[in-house]
N, C-alpha and C positions, 0 to 999 in steps of 0.2 A: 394232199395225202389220201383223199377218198378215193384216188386211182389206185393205190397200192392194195392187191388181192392177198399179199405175204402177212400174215397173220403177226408176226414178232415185232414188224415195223407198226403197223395199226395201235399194237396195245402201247409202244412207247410214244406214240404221237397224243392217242385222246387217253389215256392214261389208262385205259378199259384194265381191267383186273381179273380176265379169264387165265388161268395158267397156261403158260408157255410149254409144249407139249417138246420132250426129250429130244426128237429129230426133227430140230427146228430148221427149217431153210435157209441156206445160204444166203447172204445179204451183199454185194458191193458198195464200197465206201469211196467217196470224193470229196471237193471241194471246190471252191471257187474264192474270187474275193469276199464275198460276201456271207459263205455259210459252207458249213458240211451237207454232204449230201448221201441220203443212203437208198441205193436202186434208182438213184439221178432226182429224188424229190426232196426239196430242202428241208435241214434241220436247225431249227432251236434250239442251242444244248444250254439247259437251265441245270446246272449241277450244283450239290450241296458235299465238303467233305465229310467223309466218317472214316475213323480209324479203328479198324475192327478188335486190333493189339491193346486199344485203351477200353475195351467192353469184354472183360473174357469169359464171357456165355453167348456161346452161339444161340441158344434158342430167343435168346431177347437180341439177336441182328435181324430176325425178321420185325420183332416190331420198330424197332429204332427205323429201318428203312420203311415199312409200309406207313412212319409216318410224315418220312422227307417222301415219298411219293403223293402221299394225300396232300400234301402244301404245295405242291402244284409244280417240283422239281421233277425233271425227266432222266436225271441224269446222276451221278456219285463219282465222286473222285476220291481215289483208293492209293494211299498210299502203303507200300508193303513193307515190311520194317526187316533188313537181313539181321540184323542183332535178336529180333525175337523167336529168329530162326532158326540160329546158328548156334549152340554154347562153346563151339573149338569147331578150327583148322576141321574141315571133312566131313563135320555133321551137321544135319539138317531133319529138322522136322515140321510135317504139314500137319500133325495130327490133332485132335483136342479142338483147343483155343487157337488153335494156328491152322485150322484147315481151311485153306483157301479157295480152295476146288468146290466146298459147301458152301463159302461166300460168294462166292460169283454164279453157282449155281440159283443161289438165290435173287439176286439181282436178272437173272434170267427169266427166274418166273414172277420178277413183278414186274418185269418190262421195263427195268432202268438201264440207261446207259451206263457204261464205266468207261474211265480214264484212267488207266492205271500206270502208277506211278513207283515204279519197283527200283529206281534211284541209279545208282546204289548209296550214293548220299541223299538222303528225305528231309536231313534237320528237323521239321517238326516239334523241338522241344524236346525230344526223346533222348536220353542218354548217348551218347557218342553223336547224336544227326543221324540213326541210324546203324550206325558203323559197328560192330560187334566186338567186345573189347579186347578181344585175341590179336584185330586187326593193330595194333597199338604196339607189339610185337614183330612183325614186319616190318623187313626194309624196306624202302622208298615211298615216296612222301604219295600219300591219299590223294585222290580225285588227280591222277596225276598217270604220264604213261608209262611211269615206274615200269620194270617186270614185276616186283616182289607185290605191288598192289594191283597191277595186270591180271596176274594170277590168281590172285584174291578174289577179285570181283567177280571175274568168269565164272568161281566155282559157282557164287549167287549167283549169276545171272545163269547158270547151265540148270540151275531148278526150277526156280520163279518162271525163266519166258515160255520153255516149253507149257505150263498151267498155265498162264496167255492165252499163248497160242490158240492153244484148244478152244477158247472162251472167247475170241473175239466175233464180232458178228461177222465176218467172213467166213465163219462155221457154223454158224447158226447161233452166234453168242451173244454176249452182251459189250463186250469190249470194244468201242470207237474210236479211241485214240492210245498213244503208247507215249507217257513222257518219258522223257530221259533226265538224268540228274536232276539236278535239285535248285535254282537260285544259285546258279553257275556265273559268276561276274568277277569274281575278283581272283588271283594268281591261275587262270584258265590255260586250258591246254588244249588246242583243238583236233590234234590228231588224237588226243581220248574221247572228245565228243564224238567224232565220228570213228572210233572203235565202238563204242557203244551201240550205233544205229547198226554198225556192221556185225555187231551177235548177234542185234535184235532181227535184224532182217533174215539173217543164217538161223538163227531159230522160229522162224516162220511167222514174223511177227508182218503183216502186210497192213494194219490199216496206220494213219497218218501219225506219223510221229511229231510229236509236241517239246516245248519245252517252255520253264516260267522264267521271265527275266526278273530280276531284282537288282539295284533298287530305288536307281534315278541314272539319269543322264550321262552321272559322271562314273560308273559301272560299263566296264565293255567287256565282252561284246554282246551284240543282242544275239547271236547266233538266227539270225535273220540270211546270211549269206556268208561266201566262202565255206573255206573245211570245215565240216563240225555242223554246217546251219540241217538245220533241222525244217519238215514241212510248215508246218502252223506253230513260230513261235510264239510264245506270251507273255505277258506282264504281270507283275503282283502289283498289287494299289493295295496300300494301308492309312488313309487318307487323315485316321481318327490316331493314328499311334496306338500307344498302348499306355497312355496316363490316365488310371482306370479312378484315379484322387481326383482327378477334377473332369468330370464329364461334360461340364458345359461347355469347356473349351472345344472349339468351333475350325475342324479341317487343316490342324498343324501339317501334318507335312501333304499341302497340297488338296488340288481340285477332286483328285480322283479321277482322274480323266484316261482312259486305257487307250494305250501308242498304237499305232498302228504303224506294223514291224514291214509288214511285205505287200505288197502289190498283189500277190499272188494266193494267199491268205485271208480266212477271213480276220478279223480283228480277236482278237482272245484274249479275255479276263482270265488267264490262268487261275488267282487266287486273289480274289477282293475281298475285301474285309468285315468278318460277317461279326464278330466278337473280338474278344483281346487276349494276350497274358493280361497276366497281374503281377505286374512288377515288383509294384508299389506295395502288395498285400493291404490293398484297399479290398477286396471281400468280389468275386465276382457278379454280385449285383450291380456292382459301382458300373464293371466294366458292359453288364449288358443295358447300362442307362447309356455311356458314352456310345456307345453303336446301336441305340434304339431305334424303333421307329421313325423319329425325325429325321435323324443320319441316312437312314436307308431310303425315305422316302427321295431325301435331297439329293444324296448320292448315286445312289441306283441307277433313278429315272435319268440324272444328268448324266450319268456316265453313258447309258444306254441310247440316248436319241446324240448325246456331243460325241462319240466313239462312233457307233452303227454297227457294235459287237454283237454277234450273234452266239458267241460261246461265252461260258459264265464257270468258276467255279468257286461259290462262297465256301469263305474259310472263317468257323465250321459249323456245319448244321447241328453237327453232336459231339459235343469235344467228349465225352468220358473222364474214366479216370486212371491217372496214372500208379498204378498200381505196382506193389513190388519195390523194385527199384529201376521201373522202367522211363520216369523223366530225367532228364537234363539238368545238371544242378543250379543254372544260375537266375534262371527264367522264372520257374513251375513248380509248387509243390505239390500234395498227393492230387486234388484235385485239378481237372483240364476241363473244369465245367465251360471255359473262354467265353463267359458271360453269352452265349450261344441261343438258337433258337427254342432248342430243344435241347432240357438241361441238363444237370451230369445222370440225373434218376430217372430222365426223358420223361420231363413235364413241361408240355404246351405256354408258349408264353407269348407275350401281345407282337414281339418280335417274327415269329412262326405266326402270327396275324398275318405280319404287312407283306411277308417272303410269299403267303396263297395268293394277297390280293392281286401283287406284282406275277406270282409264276402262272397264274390261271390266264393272267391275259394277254404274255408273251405266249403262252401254247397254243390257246386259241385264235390270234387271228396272225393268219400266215401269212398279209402280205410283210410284217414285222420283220421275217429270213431277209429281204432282200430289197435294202433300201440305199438311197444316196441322201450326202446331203443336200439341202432344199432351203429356199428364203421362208424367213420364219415371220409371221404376220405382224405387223407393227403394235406394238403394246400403250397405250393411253397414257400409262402409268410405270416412270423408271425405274419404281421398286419391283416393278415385274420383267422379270427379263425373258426373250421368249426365243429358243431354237426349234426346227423344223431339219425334217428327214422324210421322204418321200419314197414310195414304191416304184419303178420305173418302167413296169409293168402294168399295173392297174393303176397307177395314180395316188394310191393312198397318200394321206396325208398324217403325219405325227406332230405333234406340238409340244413340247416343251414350254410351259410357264411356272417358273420357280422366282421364288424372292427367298430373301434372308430376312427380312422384317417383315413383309408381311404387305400385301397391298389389294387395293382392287381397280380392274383394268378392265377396258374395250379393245377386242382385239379388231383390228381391219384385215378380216381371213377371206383371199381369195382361194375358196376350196376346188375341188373340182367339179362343184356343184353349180360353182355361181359365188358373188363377194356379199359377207356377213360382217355383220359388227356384234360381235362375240363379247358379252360382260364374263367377265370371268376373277374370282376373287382366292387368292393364293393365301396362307399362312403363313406365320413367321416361319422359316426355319422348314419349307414347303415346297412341293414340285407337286403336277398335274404333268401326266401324258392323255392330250386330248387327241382324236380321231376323225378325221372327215373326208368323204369319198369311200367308204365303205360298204364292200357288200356284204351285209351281217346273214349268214343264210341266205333267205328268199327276200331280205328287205334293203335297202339303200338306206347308208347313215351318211347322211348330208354333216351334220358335226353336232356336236354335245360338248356342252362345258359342264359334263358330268364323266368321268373315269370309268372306261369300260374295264368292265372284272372279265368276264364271260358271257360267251351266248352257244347255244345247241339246238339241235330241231328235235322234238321228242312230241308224239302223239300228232304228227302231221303241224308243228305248230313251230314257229320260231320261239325260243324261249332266251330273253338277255338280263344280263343284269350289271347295271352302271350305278357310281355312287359318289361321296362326294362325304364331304366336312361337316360336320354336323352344326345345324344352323345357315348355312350358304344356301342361295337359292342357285337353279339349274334348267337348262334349258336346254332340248334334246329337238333335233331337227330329222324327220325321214321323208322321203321324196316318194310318190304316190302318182298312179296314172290319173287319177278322181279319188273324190272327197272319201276316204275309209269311213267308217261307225268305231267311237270312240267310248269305251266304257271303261272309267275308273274306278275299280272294286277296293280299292283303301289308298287314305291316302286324301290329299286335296293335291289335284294336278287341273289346271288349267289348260285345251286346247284350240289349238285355230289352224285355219287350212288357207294357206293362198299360193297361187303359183306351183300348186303340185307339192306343197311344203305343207308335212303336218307338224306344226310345233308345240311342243307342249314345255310347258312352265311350272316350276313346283316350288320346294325346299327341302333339303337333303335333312328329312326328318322322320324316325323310324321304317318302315316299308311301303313307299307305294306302290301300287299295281294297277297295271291298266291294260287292257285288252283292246288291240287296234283288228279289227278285220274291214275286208274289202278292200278297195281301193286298187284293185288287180293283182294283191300277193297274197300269200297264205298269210292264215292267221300269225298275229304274234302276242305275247305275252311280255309285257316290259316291266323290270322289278326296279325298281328307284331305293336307294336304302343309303346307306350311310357306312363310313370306316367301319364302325362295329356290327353293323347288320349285313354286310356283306362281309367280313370275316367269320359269319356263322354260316358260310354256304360251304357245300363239296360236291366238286365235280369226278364224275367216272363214267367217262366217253358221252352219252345223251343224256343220265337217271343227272339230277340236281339237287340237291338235298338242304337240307335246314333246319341245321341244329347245333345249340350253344357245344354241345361234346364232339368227341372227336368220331369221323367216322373213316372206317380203314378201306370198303369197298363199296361198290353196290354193283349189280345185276337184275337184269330183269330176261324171266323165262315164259312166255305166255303171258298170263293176267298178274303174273306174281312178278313184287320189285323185293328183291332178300340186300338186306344191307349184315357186313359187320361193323359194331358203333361200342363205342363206351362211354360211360358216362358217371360223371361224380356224384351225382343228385338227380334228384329225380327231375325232366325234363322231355320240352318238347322235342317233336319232329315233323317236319312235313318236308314231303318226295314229290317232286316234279316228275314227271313217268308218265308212260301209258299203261297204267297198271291197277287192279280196282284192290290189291289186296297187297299186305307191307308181312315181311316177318326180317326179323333181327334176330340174327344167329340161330336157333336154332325152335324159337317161338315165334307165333302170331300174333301180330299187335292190331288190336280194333282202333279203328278207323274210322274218319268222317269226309268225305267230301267237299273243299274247299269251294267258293267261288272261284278263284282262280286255277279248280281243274286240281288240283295236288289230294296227296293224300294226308290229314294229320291226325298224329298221335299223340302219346306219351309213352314214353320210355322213365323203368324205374330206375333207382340209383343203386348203389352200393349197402351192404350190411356193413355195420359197423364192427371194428376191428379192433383187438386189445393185445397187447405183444405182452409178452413176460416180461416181468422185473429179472433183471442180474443178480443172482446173490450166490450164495456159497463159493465165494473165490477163494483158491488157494494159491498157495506164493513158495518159490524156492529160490533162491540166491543163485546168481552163476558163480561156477568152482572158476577159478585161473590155476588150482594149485600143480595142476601136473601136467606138463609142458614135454613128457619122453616121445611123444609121437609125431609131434610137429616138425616143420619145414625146416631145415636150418638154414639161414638168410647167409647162404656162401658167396652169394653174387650180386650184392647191395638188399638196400632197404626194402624197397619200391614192392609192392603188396602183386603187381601186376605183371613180376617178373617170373611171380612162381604161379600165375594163374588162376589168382585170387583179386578179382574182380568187381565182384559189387559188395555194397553194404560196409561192416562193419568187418576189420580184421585185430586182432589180438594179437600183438608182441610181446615177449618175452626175453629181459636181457639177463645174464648170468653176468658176475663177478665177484672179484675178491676183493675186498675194501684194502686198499693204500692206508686208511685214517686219517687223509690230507683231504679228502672227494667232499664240497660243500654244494654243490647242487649237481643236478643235469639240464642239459640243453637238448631238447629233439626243435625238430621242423617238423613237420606234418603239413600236407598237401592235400585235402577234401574236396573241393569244390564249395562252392557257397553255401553257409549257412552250416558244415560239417565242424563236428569238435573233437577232440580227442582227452584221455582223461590219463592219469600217470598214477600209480601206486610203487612202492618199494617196501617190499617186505610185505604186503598187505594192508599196511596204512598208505591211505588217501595224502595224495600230495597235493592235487587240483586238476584242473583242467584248462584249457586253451581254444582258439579259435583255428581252425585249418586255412592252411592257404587256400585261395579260390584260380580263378581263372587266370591262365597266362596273357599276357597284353601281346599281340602280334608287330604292334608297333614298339615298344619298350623293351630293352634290356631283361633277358632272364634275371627275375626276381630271384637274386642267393639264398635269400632267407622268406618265403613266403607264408610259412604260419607260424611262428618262432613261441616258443616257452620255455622259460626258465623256471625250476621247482628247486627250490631248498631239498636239503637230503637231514637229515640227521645224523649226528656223529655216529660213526661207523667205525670199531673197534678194527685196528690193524687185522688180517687174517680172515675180517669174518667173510662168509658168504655171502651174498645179497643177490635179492634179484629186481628188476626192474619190471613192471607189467602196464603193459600201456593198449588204452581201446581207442583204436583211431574208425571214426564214423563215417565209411565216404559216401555224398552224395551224389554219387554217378558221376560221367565222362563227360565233357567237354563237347558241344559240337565241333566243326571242321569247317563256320562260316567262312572263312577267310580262304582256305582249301591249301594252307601254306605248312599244316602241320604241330603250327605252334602252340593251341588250343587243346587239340584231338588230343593229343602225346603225351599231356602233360601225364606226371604218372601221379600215383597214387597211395596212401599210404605215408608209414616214415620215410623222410627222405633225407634226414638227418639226424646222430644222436652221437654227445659226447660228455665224459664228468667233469666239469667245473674243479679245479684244485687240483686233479691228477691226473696223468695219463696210463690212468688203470685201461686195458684192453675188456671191453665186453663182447660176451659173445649172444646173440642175435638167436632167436627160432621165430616161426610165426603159425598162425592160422589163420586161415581163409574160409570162403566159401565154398559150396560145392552144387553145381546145377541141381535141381531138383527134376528128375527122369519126369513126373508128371506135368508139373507147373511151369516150365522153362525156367531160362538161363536167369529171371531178374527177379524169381520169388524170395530166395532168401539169401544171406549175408554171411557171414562167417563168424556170429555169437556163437559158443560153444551148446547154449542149449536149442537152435538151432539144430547144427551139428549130430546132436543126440536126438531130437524127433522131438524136444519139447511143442512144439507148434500144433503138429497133428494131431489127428482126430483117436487114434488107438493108442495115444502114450496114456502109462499108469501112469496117476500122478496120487495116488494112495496114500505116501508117505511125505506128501506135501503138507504146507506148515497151515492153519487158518492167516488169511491177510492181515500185515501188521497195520498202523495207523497212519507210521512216519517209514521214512524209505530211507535207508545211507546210499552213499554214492556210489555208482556201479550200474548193475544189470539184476534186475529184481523180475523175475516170470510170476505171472497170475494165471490161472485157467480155472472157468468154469464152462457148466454146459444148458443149452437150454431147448426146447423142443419147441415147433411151431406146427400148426396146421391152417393154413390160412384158405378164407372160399378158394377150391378147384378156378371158380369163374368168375374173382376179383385180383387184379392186380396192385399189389400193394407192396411200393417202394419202400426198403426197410434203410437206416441207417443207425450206427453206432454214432452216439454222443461222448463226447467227453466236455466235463464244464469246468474241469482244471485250470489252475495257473502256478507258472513257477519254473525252476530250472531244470526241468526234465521232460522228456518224447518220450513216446510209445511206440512203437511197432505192433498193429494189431494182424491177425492172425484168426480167419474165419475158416473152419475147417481145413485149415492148411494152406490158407490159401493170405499173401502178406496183403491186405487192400488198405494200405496206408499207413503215415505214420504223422502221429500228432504232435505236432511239438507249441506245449505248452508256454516255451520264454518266446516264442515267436508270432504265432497265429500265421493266420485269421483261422484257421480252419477249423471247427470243430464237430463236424456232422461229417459221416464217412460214409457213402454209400456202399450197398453188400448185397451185388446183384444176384437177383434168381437163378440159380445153377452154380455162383459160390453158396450162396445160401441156402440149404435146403428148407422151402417151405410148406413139405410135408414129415417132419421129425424130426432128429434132435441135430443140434449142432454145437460144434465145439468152439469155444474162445479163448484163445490165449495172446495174452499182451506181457511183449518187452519192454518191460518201464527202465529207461536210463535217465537216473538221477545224476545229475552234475556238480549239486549239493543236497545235503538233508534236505528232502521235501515230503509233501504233505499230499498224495493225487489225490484230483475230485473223482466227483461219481462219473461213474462209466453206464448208460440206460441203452437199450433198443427206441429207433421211435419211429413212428410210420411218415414219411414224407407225401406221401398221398393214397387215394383208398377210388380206386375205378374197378366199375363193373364192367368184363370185357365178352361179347358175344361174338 
């Protein structure tokens, strides 16, 4: 890559962090078996997902990306959601929270790749798979080459690819690949596969079109060849599942091992697994235990040297949250933390550790793009098992040593140096990629049973850094015309020289450092450190940094090296550079001169930060009593017929009591975990469970959420009426692509009197899109409806909060004011420490960012990003408490999730 003079290709290969200047140069894109290629020099695509739909403040997509850039990913895979687009047939919006043109613009100027994945099914967990609930109203069956969804999709696809277009690095952009659909395997239709590539290419979409296969063997087709195949198909690997209750369970479904589809292709991890659901509502720490470090160590590495994949896309780097009513109902509730690197409130975790240690030194050494498999050195020790993949070009050598218990071994490694017997000592539950026949910079690495992270040349100097388990000892071999001078400035490292072999011998025990010159190459600087001392390092293009916090860039201009860095507490720093003087954001930081040539500091922490108490709530009852303006349900129950949608809808039956009528019977249809509640006359009758998901295999379920309510004797003649809250938790995905799932509908979908056949008549109310917030902020509560939520409603004549709640829909609103440091970051969330038979729906300045529900869990912390939340003034809260019986809600606090000073 140091042949490439094109400024946009440079900054996404060494990660450099100069801004991508507006008329960026056109770029050509390829491939081969073994890698993409852009202006014909190979690429590594290390991609992490982020959904921008589950983060709705744009100003915090810069940092959420600048900090899957700083972990040593080159790349994002973007999926774009037509439901968050669309709220009906013909309209479209990019604006707000949905401006896409400002999302890729940004990925532009940090120098990341995108993949983008604009579906038009994405599944995700997201409400329909994407799908917009209008589409449910259409005839012919979805992902199909129906007309009636032919036409549908075009209109999505006639907005989304031309903002592609524009955006792909064939125009100076950021866009490398283009998938199509979504985990396309089961009832497929391949003249719609290739309808699809033929819009995309009609709408100027030229670089290589992709697609992920799901989700074993017995799934066809891979779309590898014939109609429909696509350039670089790929695969999902979920190796760990999603049983987030027992995490020590150990690679259920499978190796992880990623297919290779085509000959002609390089090999493509579409979606490996980077986090989980929570199925289970075991609490997403469970789920970021069962895909932790160990998993990725084991998994990753094997996937990467047994596959020889050079494309990557973990799923997900940043789950977010599902906010509104924009997840899926049977999967996900408010949060999509997916036990992920970087969590729902983007806070760093030992998992965002092991994804630097791994992306730093797939970036860094290039013979990596372009490898075969290779005999892998014989192992001493069976508990060690050892694969090899080789450069075919330069000879490099990869090794692979992983065990599942744990062993220690002599490898017999013929390198391309010459044959070594290699001790090398693996972990339970462990993989090492070791390297030999390397040209590190200006030096020869003969081999190391120590894990290269990275190396750079900065200040005329080779600078590397390899590391290893803490406690194991490590042995590092480099080749030498004559005996170099060997100075160990920390650290206890043993060296010796024979045969042109400088070897040195240590133990992977906090930092060593040793400084090799002569020998016939330039200097070098070799850092020795350990899993946690080499997860404090950040690389940005030559500058090397070291420090426990996070740092987002760095630059060096003349004598000066400027980092931006944040930090919890106060802490050090020291810069690798050619540089005699350090400033952090927008201060100078004094300095001292290391032995090893750096510069170190200290960097201070954070001021402390104290959030208001919640008090003065007030509370008003939702009215049901007057129903003259509503829908009348002329053409069935079903919530979705009259374009009422999401959340919660309100029925209304009128009749004339017989004096025979001893109950009613409704159905209701929710989706998972949704309930519906029944009154007559304004007394409470109870409530029920909604039906859930349609089985694609099973018989239409007749009665899917069934309840039966007693009535009270009802005098011949009287009037009555029937008032029913059905709660839905969103749409169905469209896995199966057969219809049976997506369709189901919503709402009553059955209601009749027990005793009589009295005729009732039917009204409803629904929701209605919110013009600022999109299609999934709010529901069809009546106060709702009325602007209870928002920030200008009087609520003057609202009651002080009672103690106990009856059953129904009970609104609270207070208000509270924040002024938090200008230049501290500080992740705010709502608590609730309730239990019992009633949810919330909270409501931060208008904006729905979850809903608690107390008989269920696990969730009780709700994050309330910066730009819903104003953290300069006041902001408003109001909560939809739905009681299901008398209850008692706990306390509702602000609490801070973390407190960084950001420079």
């Amino acid at each position: 890559m140091r042949r490439l003079a094109l400024l946009l290709v440079l900054l996404l290969v060494t990660g450099a962090a100069t801004p991508v200047a507006a008329a960026a140069p056109a770029h050509t894109v390829s491939y081969d078996r073994y890698s993409l290629k852009v202006d014909g020099e190979r690429v590594f695509l290390w991609s992490g997902e982020f959904h921008y739909f589950r983060l709705p403040s744009p100003e915090l997509w810069r940092d959420v990306l600048e900090k899957i850039r700083a972990a040593g990913f080159n790349g994002v895979s973007l999926y774009f959601n037509w439901a968050y687009h669309s709220p009906a047939p013909g309209e479209y919006d990019f604006s707000g929270v949905r401006d896409v043109d400002r999302l890729l613009r940004l990925t532009e100027e940090l120098g990341l790749y995108v993949v983008a994945r604009p579906g038009p099914y994405i599944n995700a967990e997201v409400s329909g798979g994407g799908f917009p609930a209008w589409l449910k109203q259409v005839d012919g069956r979805a992902r199909s080459s129906d007309p009636g969804y032919t036409a549908a999709y075009r209109e999505w696809l006639s907005h989304i690819n031309p903002i592609l277009a524009r955006h792909q690095i064939t125009r100076g952009g950021s866009v490398i690949a283009y998938n199509v659909e979504n985990e396309y395997a089961a009832n497929t239709d391949a003249q719609y596969m290739q309808d699809l590539q033929d819009t995309a290419r009609a709408a100027g979409i030229d670089v290589p079109i992709t697609h992920n296969q799901c989700c074993d063997a017995s799934w066809t087709p891979t779309w590898a060849s014939g109609l429909g195949a696509v350039q670089i198909p790929g695969v999902d690997d979920y190796p760990q599942s999603f049983e987030c209750q027992t995490p020590d369970v150990w690679g259920p479904w499978g190796p992880g091992t990623t297919e290779r589809l085509s000959d002609n292709a390089p090999v493509y991890a579409a979606e490996y697994q980077a986090g989980a659901i929570d199925l289970n509502r075991a609490g997403y720490d469970r789920c970021r235990e069962l895909t932790g470090p160990s998993y990725m160590r084991y998994f990753y590495k094997s996937n990467l040297i047994t596959s020889g994949a050079t494309m990557f896309g973990y799923y997900m780097a940043f789950g977010g949250t599902n906010w509104g009513w924009l997840g899926q109902p049977n999967d996900v509730y408010t949060s999509y933390d997916y036990g992920a690197a970087i969590t729902e409130s983007r806070q760093l975790t030992d998992k965002y550790a092991e994804f630097k240690r791994q992306g730093y030194f797939v970036r860094a050494v290039e013979p990596l793009r372009h490898t075969d498999t290779a005999t892998a050195p014989p192992s001493s020790d069976a508990a060690v098992e050892t694969l090899a993949r080789a450069n075919p070009s330069t000879g490099t050598q990869f090794v692979l040593a992983r065990s599942l218990d744990g062993g220690s071994s002599t490898l017999d490694w013929s390198t391309p140096d010459g044959r070594y017997s290699v001790p090398v000592t693996v972990g339970a539950r462990d993989a090492l990629v070791l390297v030999a026949g390397y040209d590190l910079g200006g030096q020869r690495l003969v081999w190391s049973s120590s894990e290269l992270m990275t190396h750079t040349r900065s200040g005329g100097r080779d600078v590397a850094l390899l590391y290893g388990r803490t406690g194991t000892d490590g042995s590092t071999v480099l080749r030498y015309g004559s005996r170099p001078a060997v100075q160990v400035l920390a650290g206890s490292v043993r060296s010796s020289f024979a045969g042109g072999d400088l070897k040195l011998d240590y133990r992977h025990e906090g930092l060593s450092r040793v400084l090799v010159t002569g020998g016939g190459r330039p200097p070098m600087l070799l850092l020795l450190g350990t899993n946690e001392t080499a997860a404090e390092f950040w690389q940005f293009g030559s500058v090397l940094v070291r420090s426990p916090s996070l740092v987002r860039d760095a630059t060096v201009s003349g004598s000066t090296v400027t980092l931006r860095a944040d930090t919890s507490a106060r802490t050090s720093v020291e810069v690798f550079a050619p540089a005699r003087r350090l400033v952090v954001g927008h201060g100078v930081v004094p300095t001292r001169t290391t032995s090893s040539g750096s510069l170190a500091g200290t960097l201070r922490g954070p001021d402390p930060v104290r959030l208001p108490t919640l008090t003065g709530w007030r509370t008003q009852r939702e009215p049901v009593a007057d129903d003259s303006g509503w829908t009348v349900a002329d053409r069935g129950l079903p919530s979705g017929t009259y374009g009422y949608d999401q959340g919660h809808v309100w029925y209304r039956g009128h009749f004339t009591a017989g004096g025979t009528e001893t109950a009613v019977k409704l159905n209701a249809i929710t989706g998972k975990n949704g309930v519906y509640q029944v009154w007559l006359n304004g007394t409470y009758l109870g409530w029920a469970k909604g039906g859930t998901q349609a089985d694609s295999d099973a018989p239409v379920n007749p009665d899917p959420g069934p309840g039966t309510f007693t009535l009270p004797p009802l005098a011949p003649g009287t009037p009555a009426v029937l008032s029913v809250l059905v709660g839905n938790m969103g749409h169905n995905d469209d896995w199966t692509a057969d219809d049976t799932r997506f369709k189901q509908p919503r709402g009553l979908v059955g209601a009749a009197l027990i005793g009589a056949d009295t005729p009732v008549s039917w009204r409803l109310r629904g929701n209605e899109p919110d013009p600022v917030r999109g299609p999934f902020n709010t529901g069809g509560l009546l106060g709702e409806r009325a602007g209870w939520h928002l920030p200008g409603h009087r609520s003057g004549d609202w009651r002080p909060a009672p103690d106990t709640l009856a059953p129904g829909v009970t609104w609270y609103r207070t208000e509270f004011a924040l002024d938090l440091p200008r230049d501290q970051d500080v992740p705010v969330a709502l608590r609730f420490d309730g239990t019992g038979a009633y949810r919330v729906l909270m409501y931060v300045n208008g904006w729905q960012m979850g809903q608690f529900t107390a008989d269920l869990g696990p969730q009780k912390e709700f994050v309330l990003p910066a730009g819903v939340l104003r953290t300069h003034g006041k902001n408003t809260v109001a909560l939809a408490v739905i009681a299901l019986e008398e209850s008692t809600p706990g306390p509702v606090s602000l609490v801070p999730l973390a407190n960084h000073r950001v420079r």
